[in-house]
C-alpha positions in Angstrom: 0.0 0.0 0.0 1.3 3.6 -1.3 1.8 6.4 1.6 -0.7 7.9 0.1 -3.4 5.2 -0.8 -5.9 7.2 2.2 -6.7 10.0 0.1 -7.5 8.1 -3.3 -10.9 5.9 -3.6 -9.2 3.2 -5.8 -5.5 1.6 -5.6 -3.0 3.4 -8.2 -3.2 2.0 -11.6 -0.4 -0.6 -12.4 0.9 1.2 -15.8 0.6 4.1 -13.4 2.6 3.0 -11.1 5.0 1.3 -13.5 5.4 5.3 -14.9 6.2 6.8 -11.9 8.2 4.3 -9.6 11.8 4.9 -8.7 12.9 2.0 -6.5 14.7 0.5 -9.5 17.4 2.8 -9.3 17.4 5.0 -5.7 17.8 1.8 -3.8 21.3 3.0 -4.0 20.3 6.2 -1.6 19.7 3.5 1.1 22.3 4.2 3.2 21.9 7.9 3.2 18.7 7.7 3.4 19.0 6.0 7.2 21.2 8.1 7.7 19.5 10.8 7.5 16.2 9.2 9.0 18.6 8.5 12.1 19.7 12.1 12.7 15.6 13.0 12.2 14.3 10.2 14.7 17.5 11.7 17.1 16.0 15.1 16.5 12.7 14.3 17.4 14.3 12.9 20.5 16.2 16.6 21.8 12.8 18.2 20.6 10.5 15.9 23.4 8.5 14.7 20.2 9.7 11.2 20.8 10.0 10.2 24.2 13.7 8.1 25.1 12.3 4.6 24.3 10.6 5.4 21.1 13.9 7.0 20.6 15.9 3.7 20.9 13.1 1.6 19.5 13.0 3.7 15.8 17.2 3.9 16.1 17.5 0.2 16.4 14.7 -0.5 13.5 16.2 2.1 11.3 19.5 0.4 11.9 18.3 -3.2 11.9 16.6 -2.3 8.5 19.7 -0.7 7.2 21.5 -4.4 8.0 19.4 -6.4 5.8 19.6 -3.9 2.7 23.3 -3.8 3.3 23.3 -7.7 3.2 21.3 -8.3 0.2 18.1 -9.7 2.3 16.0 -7.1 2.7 12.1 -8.3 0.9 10.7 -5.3 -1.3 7.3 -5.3 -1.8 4.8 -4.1 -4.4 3.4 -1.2 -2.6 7.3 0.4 -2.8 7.4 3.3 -4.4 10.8 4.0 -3.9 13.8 3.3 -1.2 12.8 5.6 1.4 9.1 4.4 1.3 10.1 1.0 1.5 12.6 1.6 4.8 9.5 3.5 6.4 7.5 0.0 5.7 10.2 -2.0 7.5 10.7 0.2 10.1 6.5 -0.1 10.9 6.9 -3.9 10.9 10.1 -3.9 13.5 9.1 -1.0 15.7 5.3 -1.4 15.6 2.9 1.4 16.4 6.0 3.7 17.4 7.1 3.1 13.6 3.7 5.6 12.7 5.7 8.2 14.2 9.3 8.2 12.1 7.4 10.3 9.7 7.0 13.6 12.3 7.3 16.8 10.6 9.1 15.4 7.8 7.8 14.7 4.1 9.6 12.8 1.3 10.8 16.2 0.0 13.0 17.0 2.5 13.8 13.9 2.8 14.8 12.7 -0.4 16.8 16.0 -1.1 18.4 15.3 2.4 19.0 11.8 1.1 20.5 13.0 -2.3 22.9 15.5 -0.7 24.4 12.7 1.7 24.8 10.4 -1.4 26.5 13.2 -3.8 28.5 14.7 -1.1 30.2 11.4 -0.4 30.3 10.2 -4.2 32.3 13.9 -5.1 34.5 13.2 -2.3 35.3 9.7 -4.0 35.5 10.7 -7.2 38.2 13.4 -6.0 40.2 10.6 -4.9 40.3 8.8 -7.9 41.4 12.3 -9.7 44.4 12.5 -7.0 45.4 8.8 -7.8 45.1 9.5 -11.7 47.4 12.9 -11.0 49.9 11.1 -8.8 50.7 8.6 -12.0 51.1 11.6 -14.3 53.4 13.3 -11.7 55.6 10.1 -11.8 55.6 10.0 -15.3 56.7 13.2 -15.4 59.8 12.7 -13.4 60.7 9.9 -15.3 60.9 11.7 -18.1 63.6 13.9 -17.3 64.9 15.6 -20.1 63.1 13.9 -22.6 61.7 16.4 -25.2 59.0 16.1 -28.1 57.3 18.3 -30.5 54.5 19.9 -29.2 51.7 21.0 -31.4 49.1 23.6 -32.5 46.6 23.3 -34.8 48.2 19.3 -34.7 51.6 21.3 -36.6 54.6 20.7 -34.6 55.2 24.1 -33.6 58.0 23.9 -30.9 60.1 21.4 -29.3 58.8 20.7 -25.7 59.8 18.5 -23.1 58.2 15.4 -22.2 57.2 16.6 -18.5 55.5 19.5 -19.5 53.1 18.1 -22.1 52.4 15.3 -19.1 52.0 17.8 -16.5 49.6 20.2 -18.6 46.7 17.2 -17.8 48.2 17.0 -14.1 46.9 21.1 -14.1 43.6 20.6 -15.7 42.7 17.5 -13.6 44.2 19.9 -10.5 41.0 22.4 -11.8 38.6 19.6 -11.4 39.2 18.4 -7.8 38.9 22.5 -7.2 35.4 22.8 -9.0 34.4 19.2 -7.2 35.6 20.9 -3.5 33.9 24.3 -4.1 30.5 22.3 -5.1 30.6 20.4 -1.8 31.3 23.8 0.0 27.9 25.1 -1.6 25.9 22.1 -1.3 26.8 22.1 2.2 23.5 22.5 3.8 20.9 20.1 5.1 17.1 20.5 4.3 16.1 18.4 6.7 13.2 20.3 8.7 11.8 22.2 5.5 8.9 19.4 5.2 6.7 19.5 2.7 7.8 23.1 1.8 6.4 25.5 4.3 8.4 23.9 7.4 6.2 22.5 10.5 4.7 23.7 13.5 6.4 21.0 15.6 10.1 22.1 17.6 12.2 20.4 15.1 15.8 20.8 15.7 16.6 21.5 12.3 20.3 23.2 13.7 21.3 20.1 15.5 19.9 17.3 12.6 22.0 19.3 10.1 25.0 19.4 12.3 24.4 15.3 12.8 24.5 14.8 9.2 28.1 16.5 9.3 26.3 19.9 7.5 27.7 23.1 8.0 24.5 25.0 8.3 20.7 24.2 7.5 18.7 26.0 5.0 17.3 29.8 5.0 14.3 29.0 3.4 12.1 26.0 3.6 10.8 26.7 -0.2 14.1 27.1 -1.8 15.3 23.9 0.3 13.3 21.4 -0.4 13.2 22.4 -5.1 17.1 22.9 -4.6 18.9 20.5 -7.2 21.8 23.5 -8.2 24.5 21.4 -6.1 23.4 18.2 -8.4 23.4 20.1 -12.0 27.1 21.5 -10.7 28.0 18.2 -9.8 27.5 17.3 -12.9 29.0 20.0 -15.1 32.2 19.3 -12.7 31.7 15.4 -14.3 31.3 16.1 -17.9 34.4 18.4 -17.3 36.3 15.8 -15.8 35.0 14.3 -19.1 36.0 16.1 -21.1 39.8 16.6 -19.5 39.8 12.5 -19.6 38.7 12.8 -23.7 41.6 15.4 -24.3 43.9 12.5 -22.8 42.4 9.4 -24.9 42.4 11.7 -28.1 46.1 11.9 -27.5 46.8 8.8 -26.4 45.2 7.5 -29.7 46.9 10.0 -31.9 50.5 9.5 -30.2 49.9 5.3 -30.4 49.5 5.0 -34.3 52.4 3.9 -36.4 52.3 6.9 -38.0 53.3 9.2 -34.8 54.7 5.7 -32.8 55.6 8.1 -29.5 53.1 5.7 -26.9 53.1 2.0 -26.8 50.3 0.9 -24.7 50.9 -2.4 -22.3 48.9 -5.5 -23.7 47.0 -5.5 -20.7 45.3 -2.1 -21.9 44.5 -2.6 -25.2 42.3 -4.9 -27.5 42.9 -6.9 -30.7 40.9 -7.0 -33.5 38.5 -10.0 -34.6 40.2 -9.7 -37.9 43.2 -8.3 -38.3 45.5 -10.3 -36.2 48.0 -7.3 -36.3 45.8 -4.5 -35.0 46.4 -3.4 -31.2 43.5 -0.9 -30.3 43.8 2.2 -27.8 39.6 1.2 -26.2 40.6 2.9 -23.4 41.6 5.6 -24.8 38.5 6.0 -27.1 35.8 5.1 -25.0 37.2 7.8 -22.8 36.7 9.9 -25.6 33.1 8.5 -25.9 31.6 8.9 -22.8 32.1 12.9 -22.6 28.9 12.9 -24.9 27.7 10.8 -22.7 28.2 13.0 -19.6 27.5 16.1 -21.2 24.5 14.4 -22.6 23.2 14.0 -18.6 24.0 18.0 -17.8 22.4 18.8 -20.8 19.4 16.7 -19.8 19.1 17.9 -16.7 19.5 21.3 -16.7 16.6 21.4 -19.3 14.9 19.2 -16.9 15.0 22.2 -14.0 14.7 25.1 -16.5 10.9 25.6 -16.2 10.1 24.1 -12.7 8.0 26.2 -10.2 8.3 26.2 -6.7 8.4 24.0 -4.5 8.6 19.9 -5.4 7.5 18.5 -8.7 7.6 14.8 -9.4 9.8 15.9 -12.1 13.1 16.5 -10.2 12.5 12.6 -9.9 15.0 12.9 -13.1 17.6 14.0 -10.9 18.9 10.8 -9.7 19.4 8.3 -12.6 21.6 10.8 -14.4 24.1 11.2 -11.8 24.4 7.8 -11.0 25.3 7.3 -14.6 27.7 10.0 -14.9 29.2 8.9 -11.1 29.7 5.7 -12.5 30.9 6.4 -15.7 33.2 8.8 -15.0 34.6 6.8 -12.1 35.3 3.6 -14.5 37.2 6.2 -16.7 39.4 7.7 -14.1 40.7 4.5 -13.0 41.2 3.0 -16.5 42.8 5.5 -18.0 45.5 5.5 -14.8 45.9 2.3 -15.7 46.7 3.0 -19.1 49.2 5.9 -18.4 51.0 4.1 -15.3 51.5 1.6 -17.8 51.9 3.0 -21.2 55.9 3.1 -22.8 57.3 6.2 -24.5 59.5 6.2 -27.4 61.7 8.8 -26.5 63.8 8.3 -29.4 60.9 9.1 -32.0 59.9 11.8 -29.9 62.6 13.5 -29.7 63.5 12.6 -33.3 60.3 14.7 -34.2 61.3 17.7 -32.5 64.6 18.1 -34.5 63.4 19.9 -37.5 65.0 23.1 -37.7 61.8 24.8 -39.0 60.6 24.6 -34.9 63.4 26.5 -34.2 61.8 29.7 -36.0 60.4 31.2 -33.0 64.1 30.7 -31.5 65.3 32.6 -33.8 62.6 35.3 -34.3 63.4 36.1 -30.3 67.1 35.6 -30.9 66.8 38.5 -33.1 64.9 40.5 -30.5 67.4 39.8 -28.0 69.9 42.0 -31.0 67.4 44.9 -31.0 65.0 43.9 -33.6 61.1 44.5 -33.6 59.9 41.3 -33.1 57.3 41.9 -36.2 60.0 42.8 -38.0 62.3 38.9 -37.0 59.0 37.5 -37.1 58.9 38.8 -40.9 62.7 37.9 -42.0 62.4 34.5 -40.3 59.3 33.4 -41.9 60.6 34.3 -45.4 64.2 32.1 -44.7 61.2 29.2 -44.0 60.0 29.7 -47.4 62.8 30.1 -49.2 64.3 26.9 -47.6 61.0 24.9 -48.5 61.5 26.3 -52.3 64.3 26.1 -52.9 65.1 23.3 -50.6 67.9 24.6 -49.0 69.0 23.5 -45.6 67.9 26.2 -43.1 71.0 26.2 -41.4 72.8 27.7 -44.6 70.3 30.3 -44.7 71.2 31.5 -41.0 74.8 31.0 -41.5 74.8 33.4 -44.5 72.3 35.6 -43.4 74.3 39.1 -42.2 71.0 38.8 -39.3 72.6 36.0 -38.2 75.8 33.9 -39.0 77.3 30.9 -37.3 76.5 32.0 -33.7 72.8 31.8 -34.6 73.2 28.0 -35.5 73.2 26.7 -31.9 69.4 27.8 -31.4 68.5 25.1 -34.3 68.9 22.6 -31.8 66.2 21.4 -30.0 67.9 21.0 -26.4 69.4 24.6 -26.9 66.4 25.8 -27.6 64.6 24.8 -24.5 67.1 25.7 -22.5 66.5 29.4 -23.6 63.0 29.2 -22.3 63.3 30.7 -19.0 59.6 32.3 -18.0 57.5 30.5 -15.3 55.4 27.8 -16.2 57.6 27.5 -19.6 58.7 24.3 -20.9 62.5 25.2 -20.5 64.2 22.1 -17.9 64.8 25.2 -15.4 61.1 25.4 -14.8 59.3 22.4 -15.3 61.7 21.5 -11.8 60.2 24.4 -10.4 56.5 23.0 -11.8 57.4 19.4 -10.5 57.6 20.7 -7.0 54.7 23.1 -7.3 52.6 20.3 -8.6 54.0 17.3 -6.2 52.8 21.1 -3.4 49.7 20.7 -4.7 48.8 17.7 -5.0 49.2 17.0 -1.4 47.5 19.9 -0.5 44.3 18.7 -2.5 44.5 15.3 -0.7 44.2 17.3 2.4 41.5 19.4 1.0 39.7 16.0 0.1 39.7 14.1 3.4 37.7 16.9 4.9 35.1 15.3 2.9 35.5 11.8 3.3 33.9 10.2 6.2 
């Protein structure tokens, strides 16, 4: 029987009820949402609404009923609508006619948004963690690359030689981003509903201060109205995810462009790749693709929600039921990402000597010597425009590019040093370049950082 089979004449209609039940896929708010009924029944407690033994006697249901969910014995029933329906059903049965009164000055809306905080506040905290593990790989594979350079690319042109570290450490920063965005959505989301009811609050003392700091919330809400239709922290939560996405899609698009025989720089381990069923020669970068894949897919879910909350009035509508299945997908999806494609980096092989081998090419050199002339007193528009035309008269007249500086009165044999590709980057000397002199500094300002996030992240973690 429904929660609210007293008001209606006749029992809910089956495709009715096959349309609007959730229990298929909140189950998984289980745990939060005793948790949260715990820290409600211990409210009603301070408040004198439940006397000490009805106290204990919900406590030890609510606990009891968490045990069999947790052990995969817990008997669902048809009446179910959804997890925290079903909970209030077994508590009834194990507490008796106390179990009537779990439901004081509460209603599913602040409960279920209570519910859903609890669960995304400790799923953002995990998937931070996985970030951190994903970043502590490319920090190692960034010192073992030492000096190791490669071309690094815009518009996919090699444009100038780079060193290994750098390009690996550029992900370490963007990934760095996400666990900020994830931290500052838990900040925001951190306030408990719990007390807002229906939408209007109650008349009964609730202890909504005390049940908020329970739950481990740093403040209850303002306003009972804005509480209980309140879904901003999930459509952030989600934006952080499809970001994530997208910073994990930047990494498989490389790591499929740097593993083809054409480019050669990345040779994945067996262990995370695929063959083909036909081509017995074929070793595939899945990991790498599908990572690529699923940022439609989680962009897909913020796109879908947010058009799901774009015309909602106040306060609850059935249709922020929505809310749930695309988080868990883009939870799960991006957490299966995040570990696999650690895997495939902490055990991915570079070939430094194609790398490197890519990045000799005096044409990368220009910019060296555009800001060599500089250094002489030259307008930079002015080197920009003699060094561009030595390019094309060395691709004409296919004439080595070192003759061209030699001869060049701009020039001459002094300049000839800056056509190679470890002299080059040893000229770059700004912060955050790619020059060896400060990707050491980055190393340890990234290794700073990284442990400082970890910090950041246990706050959350319970």
């Amino acid at each position: 029987m429904t929660l609210w089979a007293p008001r209606m004449g006749v029992p809910p209609a089956e495709d009715m009820m096959a349309f609007t039940v959730s229990l298929s896929f909140d189950r998984r708010l289980a745990p939060s949402d005793i948790e949260g009924s715990m820290a409600h029944v211990r409210g009603l407690g301070r408040a004198g609404i439940l006397d000490p033994d009805e106290t204990t006697t919900l406590l030890e249901a609510l606990q009891r009923t968490g045990d069999e969910i947790s052990r995969g014995v817990f008997e669902f029933e048809p009446g179910d609508e959804d997890i925290h329906t079903a909970i209030e059903r077994r508590v009834r049965q194990l507490a008796g006619e106390v179990g009537a009164k779990l439901h004081t000055g509460r209603s599913r809306n602040d409960q279920v948004a209570t519910a859903l905080r609890l669960y995304v506040r400790d799923d953002l905290g995990r998937i931070a963690d996985l970030i951190l593990e994903l970043q502590r790989t490319l920090l190692r594979r960034a010192n073992e690359a030492g000096q190791t350079y490669l071309p690094g690319y815009t518009h996919m042109q090699r444009a100038q030689p780079i060193l290994l570290a750098h390009q690996i450490l550029a992900h370490g920063w963007a990934f760095a981003r996400d666990v900020d965005r994830l931290l500052g959505t838990l900040e925001r989301m951190d306030v408990s509903p719990l007390g807002a009811a229906a939408l209007a609050g109650s008349s009964l003392p609730l202890d909504a201060d005390g049940v908020a700091a329970d739950l481990g919330f740093s403040a209850r809400f303002e306003n009972s109205l804005d509480a209980v239709s309140d879904r901003d922290f999930l459509a952030e939560a989600l934006f952080d995810i499809a970001l994530i996405g997208v910073h994990l899609s930047r990494i498989g698009e490389e790591v499929v462009i740097f593993s083809t025989e054409e480019f050669g720089f990345i040779r994945l381990d067996d262990a995370w790749a695929t063959g083909s069923s036909m081509l017995p020669q074929k070793k595939n970068p899945d990991v790498a693709e599908l990572a690529r894949g699923k940022a439609g897919r989680l962009i897909g879910h913020l796109v879908g929600f947010l058009t799901t909350l774009k015309g909602l009035p106040f306060a609850y509508n059935r249709d922020l039921q929505e809310d749930k299945e695309p988080f868990f997908d883009a939870s799960d999806q991006v957490s299966l990402a995040l570990v696999a494609v650690e895997g495939l980096l902490a055990t991915a092989t570079y070939d430094t000597e194609r790398m490197q081998a890519a990045a000799e090419g005096a044409a990368l050199a220009a910019v060296e010597l555009a800001e060599w002339l500089v250094g002489e007193g030259m307008p930079f528009r002015d080197a920009y425009d003699l060094v561009g035309a030595l390019v094309r008269e060395s691709i004409e007249r296919r004439v080595p590019m070192a003759e061209l500086i030699e001869s060049h009165p701009a020039f001459g044999a002094d300049a000839l040093t800056l056509l190679e590709p470890v002299a080059a980057l040893r000229r770059r000397r700004t912060a955050g370049s790619s020059g060896p002199e400060a990707v050491a500094v980055q190393l340890e300002r990234f290794a700073t950082r990284l442990k400082e996030d970890a910090e950041r992240v246990a706050h959350w973690r319970r």
